[in-house]
LUMDREN-325424 format. One record per residue (C-alpha): residue number from 1; chain; x, y, z. Coordinates in nm, 3 decimals. Each point is the difference from the previous one (the first is absolute). Layout:
r seq = NUM; mol = A; xx = X; yy = Y; zz = Z
...
% end
This chain:
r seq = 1; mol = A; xx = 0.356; yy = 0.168; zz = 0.809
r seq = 2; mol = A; xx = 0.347; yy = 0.052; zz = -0.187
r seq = 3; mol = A; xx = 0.086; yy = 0.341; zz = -0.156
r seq = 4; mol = A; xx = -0.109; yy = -0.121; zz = -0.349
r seq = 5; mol = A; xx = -0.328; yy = -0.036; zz = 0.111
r seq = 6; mol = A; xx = -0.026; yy = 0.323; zz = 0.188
r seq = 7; mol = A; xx = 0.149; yy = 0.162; zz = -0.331
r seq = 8; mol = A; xx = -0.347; yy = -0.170; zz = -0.183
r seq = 9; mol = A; xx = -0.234; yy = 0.170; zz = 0.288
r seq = 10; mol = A; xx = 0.162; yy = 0.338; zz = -0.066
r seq = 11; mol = A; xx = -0.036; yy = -0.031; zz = -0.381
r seq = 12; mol = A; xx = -0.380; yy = -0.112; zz = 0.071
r seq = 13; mol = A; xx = -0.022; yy = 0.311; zz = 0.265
r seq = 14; mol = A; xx = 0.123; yy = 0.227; zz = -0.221
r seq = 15; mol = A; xx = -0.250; yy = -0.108; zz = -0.297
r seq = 16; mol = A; xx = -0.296; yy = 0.041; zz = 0.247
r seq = 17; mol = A; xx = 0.089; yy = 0.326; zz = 0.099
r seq = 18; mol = A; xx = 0.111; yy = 0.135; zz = -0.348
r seq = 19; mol = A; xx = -0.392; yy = -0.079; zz = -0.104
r seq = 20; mol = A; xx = -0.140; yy = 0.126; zz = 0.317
r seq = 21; mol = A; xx = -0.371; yy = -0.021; zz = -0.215
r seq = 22; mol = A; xx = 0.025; yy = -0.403; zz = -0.026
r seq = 23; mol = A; xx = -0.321; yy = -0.211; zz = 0.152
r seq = 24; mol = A; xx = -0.072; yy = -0.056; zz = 0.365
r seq = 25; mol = A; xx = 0.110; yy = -0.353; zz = -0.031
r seq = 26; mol = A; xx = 0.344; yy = 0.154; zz = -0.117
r seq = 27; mol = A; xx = 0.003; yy = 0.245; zz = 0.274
r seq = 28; mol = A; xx = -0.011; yy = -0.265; zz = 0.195
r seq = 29; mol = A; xx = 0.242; yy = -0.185; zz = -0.126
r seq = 30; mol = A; xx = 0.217; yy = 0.311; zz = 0.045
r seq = 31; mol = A; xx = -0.058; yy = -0.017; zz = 0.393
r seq = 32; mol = A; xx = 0.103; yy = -0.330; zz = -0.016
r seq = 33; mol = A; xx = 0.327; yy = 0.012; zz = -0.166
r seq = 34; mol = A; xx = 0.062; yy = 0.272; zz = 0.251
r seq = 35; mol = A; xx = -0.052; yy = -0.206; zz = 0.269
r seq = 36; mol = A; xx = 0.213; yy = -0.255; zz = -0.123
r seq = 37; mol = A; xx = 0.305; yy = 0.258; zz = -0.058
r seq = 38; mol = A; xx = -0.045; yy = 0.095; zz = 0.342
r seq = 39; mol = A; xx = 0.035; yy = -0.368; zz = 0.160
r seq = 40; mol = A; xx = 0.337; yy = 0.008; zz = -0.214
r seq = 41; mol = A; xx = 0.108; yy = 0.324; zz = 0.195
r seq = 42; mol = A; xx = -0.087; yy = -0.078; zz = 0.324
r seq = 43; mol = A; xx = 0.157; yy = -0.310; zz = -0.030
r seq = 44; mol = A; xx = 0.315; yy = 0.145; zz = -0.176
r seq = 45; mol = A; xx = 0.359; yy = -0.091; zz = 0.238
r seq = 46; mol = A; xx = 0.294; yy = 0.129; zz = -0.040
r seq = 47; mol = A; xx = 0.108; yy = -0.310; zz = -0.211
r seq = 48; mol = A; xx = -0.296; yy = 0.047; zz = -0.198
r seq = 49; mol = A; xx = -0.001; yy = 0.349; zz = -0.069
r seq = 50; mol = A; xx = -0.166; yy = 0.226; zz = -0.229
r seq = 51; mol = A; xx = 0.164; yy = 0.165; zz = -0.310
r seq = 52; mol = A; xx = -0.003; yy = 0.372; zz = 0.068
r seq = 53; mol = A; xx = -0.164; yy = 0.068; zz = -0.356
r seq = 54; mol = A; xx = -0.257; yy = -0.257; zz = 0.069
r seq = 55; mol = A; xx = -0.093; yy = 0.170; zz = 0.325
r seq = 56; mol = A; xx = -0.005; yy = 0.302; zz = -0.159
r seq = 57; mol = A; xx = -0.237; yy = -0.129; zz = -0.288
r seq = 58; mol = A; xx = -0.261; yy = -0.110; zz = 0.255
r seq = 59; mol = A; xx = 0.000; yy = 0.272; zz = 0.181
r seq = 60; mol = A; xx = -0.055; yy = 0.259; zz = -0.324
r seq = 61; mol = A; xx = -0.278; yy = -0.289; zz = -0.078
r seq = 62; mol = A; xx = -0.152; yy = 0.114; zz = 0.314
r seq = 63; mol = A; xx = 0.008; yy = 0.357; zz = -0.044
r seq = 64; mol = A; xx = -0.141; yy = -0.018; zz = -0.355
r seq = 65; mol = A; xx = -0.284; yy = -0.275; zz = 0.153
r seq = 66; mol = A; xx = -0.052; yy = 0.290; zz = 0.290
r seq = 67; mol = A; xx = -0.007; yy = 0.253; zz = -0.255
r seq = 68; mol = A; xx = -0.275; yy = -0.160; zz = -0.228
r seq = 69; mol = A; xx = -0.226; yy = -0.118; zz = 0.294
r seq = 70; mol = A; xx = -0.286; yy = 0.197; zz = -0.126
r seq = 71; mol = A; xx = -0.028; yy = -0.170; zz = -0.337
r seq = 72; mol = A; xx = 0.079; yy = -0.354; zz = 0.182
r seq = 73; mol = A; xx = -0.289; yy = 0.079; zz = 0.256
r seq = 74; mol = A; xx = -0.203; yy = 0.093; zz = -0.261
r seq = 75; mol = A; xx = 0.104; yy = -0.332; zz = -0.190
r seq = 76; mol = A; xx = -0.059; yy = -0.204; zz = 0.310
r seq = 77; mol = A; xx = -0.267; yy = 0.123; zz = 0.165
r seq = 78; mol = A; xx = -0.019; yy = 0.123; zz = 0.397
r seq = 79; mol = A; xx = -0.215; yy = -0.287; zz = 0.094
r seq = 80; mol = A; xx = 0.229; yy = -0.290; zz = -0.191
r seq = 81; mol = A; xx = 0.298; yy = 0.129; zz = 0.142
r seq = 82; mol = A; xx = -0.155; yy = 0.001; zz = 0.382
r seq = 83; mol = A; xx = -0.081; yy = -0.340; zz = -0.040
r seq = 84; mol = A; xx = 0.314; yy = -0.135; zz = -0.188
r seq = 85; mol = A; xx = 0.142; yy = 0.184; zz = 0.269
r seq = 86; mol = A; xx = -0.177; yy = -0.182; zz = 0.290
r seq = 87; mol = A; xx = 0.013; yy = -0.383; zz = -0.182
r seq = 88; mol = A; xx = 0.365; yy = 0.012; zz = 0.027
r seq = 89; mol = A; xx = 0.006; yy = 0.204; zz = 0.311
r seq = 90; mol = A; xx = 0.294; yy = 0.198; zz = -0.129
r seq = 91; mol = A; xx = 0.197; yy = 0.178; zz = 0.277
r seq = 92; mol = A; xx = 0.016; yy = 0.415; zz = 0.019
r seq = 93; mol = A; xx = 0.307; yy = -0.045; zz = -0.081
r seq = 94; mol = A; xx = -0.061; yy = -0.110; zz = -0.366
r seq = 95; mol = A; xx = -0.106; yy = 0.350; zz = -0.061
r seq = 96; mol = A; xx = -0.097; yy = -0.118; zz = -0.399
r seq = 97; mol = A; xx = -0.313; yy = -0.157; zz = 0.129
r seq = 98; mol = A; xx = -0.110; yy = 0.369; zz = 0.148
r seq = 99; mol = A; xx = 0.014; yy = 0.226; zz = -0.250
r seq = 100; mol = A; xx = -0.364; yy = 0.082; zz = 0.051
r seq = 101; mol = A; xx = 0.099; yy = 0.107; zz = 0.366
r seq = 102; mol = A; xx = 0.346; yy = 0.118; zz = 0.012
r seq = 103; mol = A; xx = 0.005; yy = 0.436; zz = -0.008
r seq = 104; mol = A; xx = 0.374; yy = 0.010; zz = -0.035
r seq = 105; mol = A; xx = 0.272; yy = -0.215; zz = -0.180
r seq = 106; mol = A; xx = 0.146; yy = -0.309; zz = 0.215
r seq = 107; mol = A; xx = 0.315; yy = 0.118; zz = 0.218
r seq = 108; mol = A; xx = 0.213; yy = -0.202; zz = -0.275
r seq = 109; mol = A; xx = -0.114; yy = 0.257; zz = -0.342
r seq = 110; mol = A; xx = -0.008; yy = 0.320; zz = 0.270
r seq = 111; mol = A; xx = 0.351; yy = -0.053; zz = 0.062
r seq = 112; mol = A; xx = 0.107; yy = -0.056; zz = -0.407
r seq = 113; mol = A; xx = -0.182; yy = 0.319; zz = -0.078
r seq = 114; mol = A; xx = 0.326; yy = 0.165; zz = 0.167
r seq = 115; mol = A; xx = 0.213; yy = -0.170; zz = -0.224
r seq = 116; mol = A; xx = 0.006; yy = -0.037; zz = -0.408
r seq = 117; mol = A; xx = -0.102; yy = -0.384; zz = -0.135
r seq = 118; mol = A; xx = 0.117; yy = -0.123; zz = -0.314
r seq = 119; mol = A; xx = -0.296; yy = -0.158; zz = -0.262
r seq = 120; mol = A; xx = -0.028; yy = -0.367; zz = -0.021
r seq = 121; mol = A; xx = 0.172; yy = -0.154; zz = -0.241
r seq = 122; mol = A; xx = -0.123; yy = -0.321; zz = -0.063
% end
C-alpha cells in the first residue's frame, strides 16, 4: 500500500465516522477500512514513514469513532459486531472491533486527551 492509497482509506474513514448513523453494512465497512489503515502503520519503516498530519488525522478519526460508539453500536447491532468480530478473528489489539466491550478509551486516545488535536481537514 503506497501513501496515496492510505490517503483514500482516511478520506473513506473519515466519511464513515462523520455519519456515524449509516447501515450495518457501512459500519462494517468502517471496521474494515480501519483495519486496512492499521496494516499500513504497522508496516510503516523509517523509509516509508508517515506524514505527521496524516497520523494525526487518523488518530482524531479514532477519537471521534470512540466518541460516537453509542450511535455506531446502536447502528450495528451487539450481536453483528460479536460475530464480525469473531469471522475475522480480529486481535484485542484492533480495539475498533470492541466497542461493545471496551469501558475506557484505547491507551492511544487516553494519552491525546492530554494534548489539543487539530480537526481533519480533508
Amino acid at each position: 500500500m503506497n501513501q496515496q492509497e492510505l490517503e483514500r482509506l482516511v478520506r473513506k474513514y473519515y466519511g464513515y465516522v462523520a455519519d456515524p448513523e449509516g447501515s450495518g453494512v457501512e459500519a462494517l465497512d468502517l471496521l474494515s477500512v480501519r483495519d486496512k489503515i492499521q496494516v499500513f502503520l504497522d508496516f510503516s519503516t523509517p523509509e516509508k514513514t508517515l506524514s505527521h498530519s496524516l497520523y494525526e488525522q487518523i488518530h482524531e478519526l479514532d477519537r471521534l469513532l470512540w466518541n460516537e460508539q453509542e450511535t455506531f453500536l446502536t447502528v450495528i447491532g451487539g450481536r453483528e459486531l460479536q460475530h464480525a468480530r469473531q469471522q475475522r478473528r480480529s486481535p484485542r489489539s484492533h480495539w475498533w472491533w470492541y466497542l461493545d466491550e471496551l469501558k475506557a478509551p484505547p491507551r492511544p486516545l487516553q494519552a491525546q486527551r492530554e494534548q489539543p488535536t487539530q480537526a481533519f481537514e480533508g
